[in-house]
N, CA, C and O atoms as a printed pandas DataFrame, in Angstrom:
     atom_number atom_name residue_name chain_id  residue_number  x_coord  y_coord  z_coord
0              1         N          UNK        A               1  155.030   63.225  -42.747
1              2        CA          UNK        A               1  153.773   62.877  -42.121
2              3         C          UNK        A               1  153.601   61.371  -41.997
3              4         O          UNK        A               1  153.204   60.960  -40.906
4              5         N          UNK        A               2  153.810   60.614  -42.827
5              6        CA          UNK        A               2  154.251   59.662  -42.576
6              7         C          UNK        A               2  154.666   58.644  -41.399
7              8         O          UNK        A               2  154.061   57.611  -41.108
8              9         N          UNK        A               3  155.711   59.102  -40.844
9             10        CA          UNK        A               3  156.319   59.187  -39.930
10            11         C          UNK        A               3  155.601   59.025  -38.523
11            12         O          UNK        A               3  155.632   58.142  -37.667
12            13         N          UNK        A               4  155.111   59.926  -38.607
13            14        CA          UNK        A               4  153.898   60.370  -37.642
14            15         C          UNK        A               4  152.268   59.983  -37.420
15            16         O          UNK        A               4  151.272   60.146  -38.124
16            17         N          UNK        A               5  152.515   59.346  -35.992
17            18        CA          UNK        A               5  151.414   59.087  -35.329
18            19         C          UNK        A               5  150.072   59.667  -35.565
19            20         O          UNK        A               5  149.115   59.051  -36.034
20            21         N          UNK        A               6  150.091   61.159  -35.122
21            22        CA          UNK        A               6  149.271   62.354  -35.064
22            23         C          UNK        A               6  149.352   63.150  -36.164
23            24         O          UNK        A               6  150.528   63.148  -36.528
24            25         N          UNK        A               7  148.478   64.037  -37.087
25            26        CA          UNK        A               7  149.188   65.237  -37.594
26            27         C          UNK        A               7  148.085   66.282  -36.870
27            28         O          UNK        A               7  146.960   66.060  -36.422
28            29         N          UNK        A               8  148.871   67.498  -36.943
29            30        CA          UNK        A               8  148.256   68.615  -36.235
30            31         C          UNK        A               8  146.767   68.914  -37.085
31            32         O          UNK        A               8  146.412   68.514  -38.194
32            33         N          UNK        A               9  145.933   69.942  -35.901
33            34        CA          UNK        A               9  144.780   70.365  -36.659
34            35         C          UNK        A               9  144.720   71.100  -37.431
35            36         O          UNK        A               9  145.682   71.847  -37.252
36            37         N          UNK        A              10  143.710   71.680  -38.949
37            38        CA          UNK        A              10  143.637   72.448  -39.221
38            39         C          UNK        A              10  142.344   72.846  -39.820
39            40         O          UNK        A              10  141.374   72.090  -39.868
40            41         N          UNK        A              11  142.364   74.225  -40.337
41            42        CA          UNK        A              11  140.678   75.231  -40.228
42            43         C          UNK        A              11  141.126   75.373  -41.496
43            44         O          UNK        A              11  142.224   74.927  -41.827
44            45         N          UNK        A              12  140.215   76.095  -42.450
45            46        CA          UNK        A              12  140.305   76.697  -43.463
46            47         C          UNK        A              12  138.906   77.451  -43.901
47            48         O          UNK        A              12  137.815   77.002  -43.551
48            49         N          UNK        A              13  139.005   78.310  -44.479
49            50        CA          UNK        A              13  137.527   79.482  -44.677
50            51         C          UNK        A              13  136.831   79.210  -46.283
51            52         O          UNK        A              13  137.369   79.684  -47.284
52            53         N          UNK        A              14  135.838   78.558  -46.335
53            54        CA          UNK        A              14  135.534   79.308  -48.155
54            55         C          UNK        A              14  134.647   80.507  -48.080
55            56         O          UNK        A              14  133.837   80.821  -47.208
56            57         N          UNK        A              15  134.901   80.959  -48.919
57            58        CA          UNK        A              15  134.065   82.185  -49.188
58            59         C          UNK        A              15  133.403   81.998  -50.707
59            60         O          UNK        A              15  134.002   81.444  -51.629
60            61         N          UNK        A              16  132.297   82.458  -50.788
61            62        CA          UNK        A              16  131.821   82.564  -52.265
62            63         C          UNK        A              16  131.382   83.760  -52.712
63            64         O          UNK        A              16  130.602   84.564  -52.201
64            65         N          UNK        A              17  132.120   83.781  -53.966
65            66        CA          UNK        A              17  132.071   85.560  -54.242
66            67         C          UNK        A              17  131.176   85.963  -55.725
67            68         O          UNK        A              17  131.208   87.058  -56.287
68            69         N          UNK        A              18  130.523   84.953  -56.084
69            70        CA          UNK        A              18  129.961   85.515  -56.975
70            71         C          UNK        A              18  128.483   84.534  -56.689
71            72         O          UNK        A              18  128.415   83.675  -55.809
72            73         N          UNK        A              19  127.650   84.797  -57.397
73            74        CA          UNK        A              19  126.109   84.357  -57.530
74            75         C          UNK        A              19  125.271   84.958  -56.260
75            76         O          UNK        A              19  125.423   85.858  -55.435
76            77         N          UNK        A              20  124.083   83.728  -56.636
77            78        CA          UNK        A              20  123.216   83.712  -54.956
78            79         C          UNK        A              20  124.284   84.003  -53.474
79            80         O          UNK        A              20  124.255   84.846  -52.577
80            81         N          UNK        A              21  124.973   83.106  -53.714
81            82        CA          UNK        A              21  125.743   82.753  -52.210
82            83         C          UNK        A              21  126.261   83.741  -52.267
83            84         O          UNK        A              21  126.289   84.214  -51.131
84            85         N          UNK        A              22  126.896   84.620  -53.231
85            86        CA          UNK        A              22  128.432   85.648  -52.997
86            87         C          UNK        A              22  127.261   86.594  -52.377
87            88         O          UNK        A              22  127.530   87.138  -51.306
88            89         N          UNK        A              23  125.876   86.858  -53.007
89            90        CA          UNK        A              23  125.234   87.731  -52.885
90            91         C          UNK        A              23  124.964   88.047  -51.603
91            92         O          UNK        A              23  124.963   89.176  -51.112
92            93         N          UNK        A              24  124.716   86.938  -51.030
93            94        CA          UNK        A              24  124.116   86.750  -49.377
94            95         C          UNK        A              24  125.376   86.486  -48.179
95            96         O          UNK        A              24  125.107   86.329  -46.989
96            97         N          UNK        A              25  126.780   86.470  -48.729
97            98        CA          UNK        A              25  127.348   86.409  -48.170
98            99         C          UNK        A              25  128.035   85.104  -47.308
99           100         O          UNK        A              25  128.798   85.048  -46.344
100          101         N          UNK        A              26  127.360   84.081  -48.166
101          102        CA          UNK        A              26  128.038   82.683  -47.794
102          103         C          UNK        A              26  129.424   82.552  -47.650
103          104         O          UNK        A              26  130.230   83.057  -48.431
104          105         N          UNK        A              27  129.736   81.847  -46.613
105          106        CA          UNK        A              27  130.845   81.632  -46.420
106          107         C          UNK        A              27  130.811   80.001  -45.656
107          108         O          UNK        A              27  129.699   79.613  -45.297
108          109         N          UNK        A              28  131.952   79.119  -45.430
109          110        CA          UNK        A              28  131.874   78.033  -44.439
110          111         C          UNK        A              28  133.429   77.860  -43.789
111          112         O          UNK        A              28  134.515   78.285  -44.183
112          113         N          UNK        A              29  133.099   77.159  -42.781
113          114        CA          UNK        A              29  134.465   77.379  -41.882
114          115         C          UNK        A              29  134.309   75.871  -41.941
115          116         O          UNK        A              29  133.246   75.309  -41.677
116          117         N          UNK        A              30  135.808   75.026  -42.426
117          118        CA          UNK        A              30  135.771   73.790  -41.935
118          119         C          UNK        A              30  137.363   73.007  -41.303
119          120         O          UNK        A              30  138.541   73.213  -41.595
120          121         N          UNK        A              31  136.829   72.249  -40.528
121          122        CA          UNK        A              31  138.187   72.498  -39.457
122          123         C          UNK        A              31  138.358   70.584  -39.514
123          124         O          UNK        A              31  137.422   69.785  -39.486
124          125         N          UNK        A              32  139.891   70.249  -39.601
125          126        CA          UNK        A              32  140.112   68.549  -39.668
126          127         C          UNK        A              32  140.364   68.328  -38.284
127          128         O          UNK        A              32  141.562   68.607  -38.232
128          129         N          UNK        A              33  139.934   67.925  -36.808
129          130        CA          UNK        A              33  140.563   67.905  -35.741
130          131         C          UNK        A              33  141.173   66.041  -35.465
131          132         O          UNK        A              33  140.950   65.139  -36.272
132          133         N          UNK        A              34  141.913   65.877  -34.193
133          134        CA          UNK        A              34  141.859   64.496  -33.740
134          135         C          UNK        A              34  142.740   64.079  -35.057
135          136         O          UNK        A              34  142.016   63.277  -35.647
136          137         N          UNK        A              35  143.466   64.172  -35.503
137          138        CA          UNK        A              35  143.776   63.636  -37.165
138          139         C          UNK        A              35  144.937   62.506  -36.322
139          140         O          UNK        A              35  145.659   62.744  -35.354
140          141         N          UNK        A              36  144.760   61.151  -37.167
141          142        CA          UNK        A              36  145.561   60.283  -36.619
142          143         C          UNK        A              36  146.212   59.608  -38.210
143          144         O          UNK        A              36  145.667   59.963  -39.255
144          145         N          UNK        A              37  147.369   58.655  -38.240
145          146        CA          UNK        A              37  147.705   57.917  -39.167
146          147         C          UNK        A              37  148.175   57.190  -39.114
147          148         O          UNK        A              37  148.972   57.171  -38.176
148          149         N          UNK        A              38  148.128   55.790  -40.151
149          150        CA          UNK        A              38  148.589   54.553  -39.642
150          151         C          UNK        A              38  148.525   54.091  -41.180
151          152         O          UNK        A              38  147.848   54.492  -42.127
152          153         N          UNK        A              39  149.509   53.078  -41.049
153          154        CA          UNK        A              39  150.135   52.263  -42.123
154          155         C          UNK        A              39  148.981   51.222  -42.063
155          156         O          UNK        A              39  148.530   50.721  -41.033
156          157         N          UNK        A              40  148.544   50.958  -43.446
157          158        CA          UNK        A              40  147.779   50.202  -43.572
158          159         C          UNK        A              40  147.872   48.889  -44.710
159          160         O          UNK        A              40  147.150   47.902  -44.849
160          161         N          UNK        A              41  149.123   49.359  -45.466
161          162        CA          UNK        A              41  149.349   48.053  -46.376
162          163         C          UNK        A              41  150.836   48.762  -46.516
163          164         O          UNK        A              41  151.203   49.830  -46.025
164          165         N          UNK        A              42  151.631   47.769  -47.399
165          166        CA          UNK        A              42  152.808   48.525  -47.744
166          167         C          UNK        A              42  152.978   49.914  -48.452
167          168         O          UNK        A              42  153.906   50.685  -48.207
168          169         N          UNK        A              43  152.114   50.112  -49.233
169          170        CA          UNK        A              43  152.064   51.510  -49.977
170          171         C          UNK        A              43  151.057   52.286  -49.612
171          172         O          UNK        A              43  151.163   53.427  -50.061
172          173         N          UNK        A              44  149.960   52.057  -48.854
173          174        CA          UNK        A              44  148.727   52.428  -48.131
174          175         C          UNK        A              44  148.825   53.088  -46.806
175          176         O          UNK        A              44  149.258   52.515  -45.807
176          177         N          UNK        A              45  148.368   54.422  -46.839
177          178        CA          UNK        A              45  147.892   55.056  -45.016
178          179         C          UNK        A              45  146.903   55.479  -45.207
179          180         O          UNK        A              45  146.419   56.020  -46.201
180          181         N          UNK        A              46  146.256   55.095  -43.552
181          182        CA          UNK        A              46  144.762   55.782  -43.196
182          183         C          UNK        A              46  145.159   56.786  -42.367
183          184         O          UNK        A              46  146.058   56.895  -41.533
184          185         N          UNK        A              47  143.896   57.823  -42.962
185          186        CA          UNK        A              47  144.257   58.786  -42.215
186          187         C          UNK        A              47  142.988   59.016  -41.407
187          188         O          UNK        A              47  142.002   58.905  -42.135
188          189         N          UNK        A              48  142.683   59.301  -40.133
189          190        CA          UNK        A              48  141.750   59.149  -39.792
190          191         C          UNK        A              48  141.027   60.769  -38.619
191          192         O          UNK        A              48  141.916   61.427  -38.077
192          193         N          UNK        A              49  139.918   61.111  -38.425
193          194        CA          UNK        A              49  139.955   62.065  -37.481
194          195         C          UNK        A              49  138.368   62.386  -37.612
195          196         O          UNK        A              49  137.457   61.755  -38.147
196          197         N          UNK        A              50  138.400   63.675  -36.877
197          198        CA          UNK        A              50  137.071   64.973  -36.916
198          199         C          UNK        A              50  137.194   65.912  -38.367
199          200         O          UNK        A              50  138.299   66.229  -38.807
200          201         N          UNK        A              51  136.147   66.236  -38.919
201          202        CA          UNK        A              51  135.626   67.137  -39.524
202          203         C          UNK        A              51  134.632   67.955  -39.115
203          204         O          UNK        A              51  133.701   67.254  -38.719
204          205         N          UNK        A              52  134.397   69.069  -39.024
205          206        CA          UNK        A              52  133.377   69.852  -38.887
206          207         C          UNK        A              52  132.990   71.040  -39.612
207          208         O          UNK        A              52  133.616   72.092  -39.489
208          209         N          UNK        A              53  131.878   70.900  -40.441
209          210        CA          UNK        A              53  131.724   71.954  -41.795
210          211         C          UNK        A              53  130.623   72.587  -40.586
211          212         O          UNK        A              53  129.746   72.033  -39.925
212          213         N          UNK        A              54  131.156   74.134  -40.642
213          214        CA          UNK        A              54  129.979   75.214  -40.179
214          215         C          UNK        A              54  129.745   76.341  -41.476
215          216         O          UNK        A              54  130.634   76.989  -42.029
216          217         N          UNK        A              55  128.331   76.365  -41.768
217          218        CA          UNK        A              55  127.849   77.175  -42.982
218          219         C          UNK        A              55  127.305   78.622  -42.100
219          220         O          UNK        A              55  126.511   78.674  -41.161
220          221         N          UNK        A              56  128.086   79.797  -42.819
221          222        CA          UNK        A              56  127.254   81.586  -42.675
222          223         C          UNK        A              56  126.686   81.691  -43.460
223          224         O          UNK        A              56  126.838   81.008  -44.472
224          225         N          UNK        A              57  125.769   82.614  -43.324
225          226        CA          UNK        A              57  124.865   83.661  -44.308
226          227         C          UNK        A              57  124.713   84.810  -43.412
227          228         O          UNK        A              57  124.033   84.950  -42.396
228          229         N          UNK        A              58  125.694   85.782  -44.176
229          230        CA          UNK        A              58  125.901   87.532  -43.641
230          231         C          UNK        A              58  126.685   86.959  -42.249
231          232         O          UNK        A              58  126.306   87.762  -41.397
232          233         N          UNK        A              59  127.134   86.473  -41.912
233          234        CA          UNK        A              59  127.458   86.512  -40.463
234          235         C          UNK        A              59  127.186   85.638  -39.667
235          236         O          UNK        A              59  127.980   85.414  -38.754
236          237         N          UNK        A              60  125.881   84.828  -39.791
237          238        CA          UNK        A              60  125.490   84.025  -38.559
238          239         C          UNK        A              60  125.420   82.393  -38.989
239          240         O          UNK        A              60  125.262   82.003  -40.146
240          241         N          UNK        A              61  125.537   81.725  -38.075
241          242        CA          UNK        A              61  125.444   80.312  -38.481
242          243         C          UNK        A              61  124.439   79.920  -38.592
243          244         O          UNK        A              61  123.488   80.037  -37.818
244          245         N          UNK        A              62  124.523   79.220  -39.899
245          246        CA          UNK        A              62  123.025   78.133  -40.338
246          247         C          UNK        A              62  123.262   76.918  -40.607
247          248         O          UNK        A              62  122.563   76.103  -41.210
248          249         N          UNK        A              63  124.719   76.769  -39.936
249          250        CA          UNK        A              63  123.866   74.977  -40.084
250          251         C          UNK        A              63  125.497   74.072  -39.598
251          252         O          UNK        A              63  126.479   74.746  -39.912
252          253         N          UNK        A              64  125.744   73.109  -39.113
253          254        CA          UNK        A              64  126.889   72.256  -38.731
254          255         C          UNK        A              64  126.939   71.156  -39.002
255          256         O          UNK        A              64  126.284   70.586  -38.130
256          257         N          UNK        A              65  127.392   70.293  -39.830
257          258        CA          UNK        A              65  127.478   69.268  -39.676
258          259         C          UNK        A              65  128.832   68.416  -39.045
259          260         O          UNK        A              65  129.938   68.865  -39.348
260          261         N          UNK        A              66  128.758   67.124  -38.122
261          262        CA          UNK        A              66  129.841   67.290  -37.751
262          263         C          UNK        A              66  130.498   65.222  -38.456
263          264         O          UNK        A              66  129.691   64.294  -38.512
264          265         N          UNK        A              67  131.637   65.103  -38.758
265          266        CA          UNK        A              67  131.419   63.771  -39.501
266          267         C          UNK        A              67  132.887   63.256  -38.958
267          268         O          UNK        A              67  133.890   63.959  -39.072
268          269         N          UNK        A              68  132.900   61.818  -38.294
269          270        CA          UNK        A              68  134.453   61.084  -38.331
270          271         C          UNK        A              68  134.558   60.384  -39.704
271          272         O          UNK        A              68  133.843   59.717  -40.451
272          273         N          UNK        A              69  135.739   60.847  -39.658
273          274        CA          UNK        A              69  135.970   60.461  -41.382
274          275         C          UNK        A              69  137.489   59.248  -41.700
275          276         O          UNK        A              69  138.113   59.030  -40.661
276          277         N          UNK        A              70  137.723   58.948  -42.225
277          278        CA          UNK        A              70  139.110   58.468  -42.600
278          279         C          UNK        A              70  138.975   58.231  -44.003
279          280         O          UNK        A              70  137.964   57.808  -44.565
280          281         N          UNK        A              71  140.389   58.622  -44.681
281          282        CA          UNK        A              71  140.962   58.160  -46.009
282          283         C          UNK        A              71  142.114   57.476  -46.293
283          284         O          UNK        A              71  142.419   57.120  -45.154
284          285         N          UNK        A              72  142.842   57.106  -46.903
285          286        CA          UNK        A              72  143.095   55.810  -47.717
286          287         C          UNK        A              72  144.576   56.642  -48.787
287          288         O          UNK        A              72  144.347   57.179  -49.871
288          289         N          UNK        A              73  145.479   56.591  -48.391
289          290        CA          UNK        A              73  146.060   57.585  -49.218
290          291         C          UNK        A              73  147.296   56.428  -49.964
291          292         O          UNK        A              73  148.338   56.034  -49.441
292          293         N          UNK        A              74  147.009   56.250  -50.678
293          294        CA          UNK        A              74  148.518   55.590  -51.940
294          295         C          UNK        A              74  149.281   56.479  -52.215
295          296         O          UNK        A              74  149.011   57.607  -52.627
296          297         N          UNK        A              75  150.970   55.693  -51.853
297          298        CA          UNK        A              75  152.254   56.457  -51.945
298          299         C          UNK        A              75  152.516   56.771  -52.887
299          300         O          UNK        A              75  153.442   57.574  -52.993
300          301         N          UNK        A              76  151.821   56.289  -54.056
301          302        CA          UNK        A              76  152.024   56.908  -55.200
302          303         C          UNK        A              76  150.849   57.881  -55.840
303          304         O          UNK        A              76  151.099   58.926  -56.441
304          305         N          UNK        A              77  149.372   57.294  -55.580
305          306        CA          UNK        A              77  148.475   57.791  -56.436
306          307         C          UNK        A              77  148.069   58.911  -55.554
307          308         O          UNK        A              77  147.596   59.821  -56.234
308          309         N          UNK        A              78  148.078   59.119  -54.549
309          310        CA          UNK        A              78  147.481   60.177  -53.305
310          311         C          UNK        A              78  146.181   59.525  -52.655
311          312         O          UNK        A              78  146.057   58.300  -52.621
312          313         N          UNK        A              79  145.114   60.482  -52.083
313          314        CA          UNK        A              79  143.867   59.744  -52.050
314          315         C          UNK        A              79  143.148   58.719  -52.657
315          316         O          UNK        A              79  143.145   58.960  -53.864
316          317         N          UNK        A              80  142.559   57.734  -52.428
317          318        CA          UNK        A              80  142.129   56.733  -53.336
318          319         C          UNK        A              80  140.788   56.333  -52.979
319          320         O          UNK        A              80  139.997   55.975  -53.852
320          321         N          UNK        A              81  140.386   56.380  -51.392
321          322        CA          UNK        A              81  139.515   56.540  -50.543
322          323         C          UNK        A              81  139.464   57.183  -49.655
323          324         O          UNK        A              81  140.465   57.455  -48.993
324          325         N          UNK        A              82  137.484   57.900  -49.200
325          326        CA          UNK        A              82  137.301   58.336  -48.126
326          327         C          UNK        A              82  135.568   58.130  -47.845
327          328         O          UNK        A              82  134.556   58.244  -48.536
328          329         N          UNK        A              83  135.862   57.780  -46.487
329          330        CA          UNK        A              83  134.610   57.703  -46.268
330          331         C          UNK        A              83  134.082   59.029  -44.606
331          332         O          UNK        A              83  134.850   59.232  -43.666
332          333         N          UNK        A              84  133.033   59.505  -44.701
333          334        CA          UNK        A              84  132.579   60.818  -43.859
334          335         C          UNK        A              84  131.178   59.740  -43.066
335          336         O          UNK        A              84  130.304   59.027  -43.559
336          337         N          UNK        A              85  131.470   60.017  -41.969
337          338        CA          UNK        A              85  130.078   59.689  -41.073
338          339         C          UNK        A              85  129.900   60.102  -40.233
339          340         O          UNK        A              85  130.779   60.129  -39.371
340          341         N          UNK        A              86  128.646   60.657  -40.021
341          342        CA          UNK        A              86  127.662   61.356  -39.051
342          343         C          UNK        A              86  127.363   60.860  -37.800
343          344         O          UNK        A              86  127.577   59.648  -37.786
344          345         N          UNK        A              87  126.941   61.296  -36.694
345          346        CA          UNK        A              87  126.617   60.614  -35.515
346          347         C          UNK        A              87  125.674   59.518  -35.723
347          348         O          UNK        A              87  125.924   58.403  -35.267
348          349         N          UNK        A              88  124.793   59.717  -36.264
349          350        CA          UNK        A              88  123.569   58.983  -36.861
350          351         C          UNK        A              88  123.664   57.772  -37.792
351          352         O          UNK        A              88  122.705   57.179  -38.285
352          353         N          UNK        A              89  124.729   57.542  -37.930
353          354        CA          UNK        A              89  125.161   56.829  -38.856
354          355         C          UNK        A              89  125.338   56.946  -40.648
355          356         O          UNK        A              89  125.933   56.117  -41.334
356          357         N          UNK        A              90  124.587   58.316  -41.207
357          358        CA          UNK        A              90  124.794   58.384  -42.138
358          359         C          UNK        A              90  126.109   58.461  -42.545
359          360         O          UNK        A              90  127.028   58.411  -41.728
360          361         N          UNK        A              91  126.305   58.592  -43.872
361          362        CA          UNK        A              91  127.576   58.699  -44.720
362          363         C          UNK        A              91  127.819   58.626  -45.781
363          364         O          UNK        A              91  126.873   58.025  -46.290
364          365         N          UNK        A              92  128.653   58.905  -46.649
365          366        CA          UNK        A              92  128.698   58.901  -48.140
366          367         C          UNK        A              92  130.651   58.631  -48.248
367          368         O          UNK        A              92  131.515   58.636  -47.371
368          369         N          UNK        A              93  130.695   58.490  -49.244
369          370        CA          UNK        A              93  131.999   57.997  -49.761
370          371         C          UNK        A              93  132.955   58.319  -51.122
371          372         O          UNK        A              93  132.606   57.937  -52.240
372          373         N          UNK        A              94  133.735   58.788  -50.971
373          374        CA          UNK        A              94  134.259   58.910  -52.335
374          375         C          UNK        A              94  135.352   57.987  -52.936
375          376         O          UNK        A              94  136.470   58.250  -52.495
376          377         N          UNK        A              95  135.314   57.120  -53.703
377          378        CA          UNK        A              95  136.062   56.273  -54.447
378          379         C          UNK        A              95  136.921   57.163  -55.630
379          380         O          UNK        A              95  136.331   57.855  -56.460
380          381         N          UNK        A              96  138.142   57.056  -55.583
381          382        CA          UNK        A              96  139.445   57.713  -57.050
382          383         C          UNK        A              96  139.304   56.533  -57.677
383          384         O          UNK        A              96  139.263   55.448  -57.097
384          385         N          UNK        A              97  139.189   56.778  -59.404
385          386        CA          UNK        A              97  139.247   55.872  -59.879
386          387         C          UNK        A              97  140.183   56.396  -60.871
387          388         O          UNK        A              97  139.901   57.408  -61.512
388          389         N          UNK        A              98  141.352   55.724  -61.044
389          390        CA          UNK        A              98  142.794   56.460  -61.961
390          391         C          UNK        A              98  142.471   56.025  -62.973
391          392         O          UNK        A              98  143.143   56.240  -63.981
């Protein structure tokens, strides 16, 4: 991956199977699109793209958020940074601290 310009898209499902949520049938679909990468220091890549978290209950959608995001990945440590932002400008961030 590395290597590579682009990496392909991908989806993935959670489901929650026990409590409130398992009860009601929560589930969320969240999908990485646009995913790009680039060398950013010698041991450093950004990875950059679309996110889009869609939340069910029983079946129907309640809610989307959609965020361009990029992270920060060390060849040795993995993730180290990421930051998620909203059309609106919100955002939040997660800092690894080893």
């Amino acid at each position: 991956w590395r290597e590579q310009n682009t990496l392909r898209d991908f989806v993935f499902n959670l489901d929650f199977k026990g409590g409130a949520a398992g009860f009601f049938g929560t589930s969320s679909k969240v999908s990485f699109t646009e995913r790009s990468v680039n060398k950013s220091s010698e041991n450093t890549y950004r990875v950059s793209g679309n996110m889009t978290l869609a939340a069910y209950i029983m079946g129907v959608r309640v809610s989307t958020i959609e965020y361009r995001y990029f992270e920060d990945l060390d060849q040795e440590a993995g993730i180290v940074y990421q930051k998620f932002t909203e059309e609106n400008g919100n955002y939040f961030t997660i800092r690894i601290i080893r």
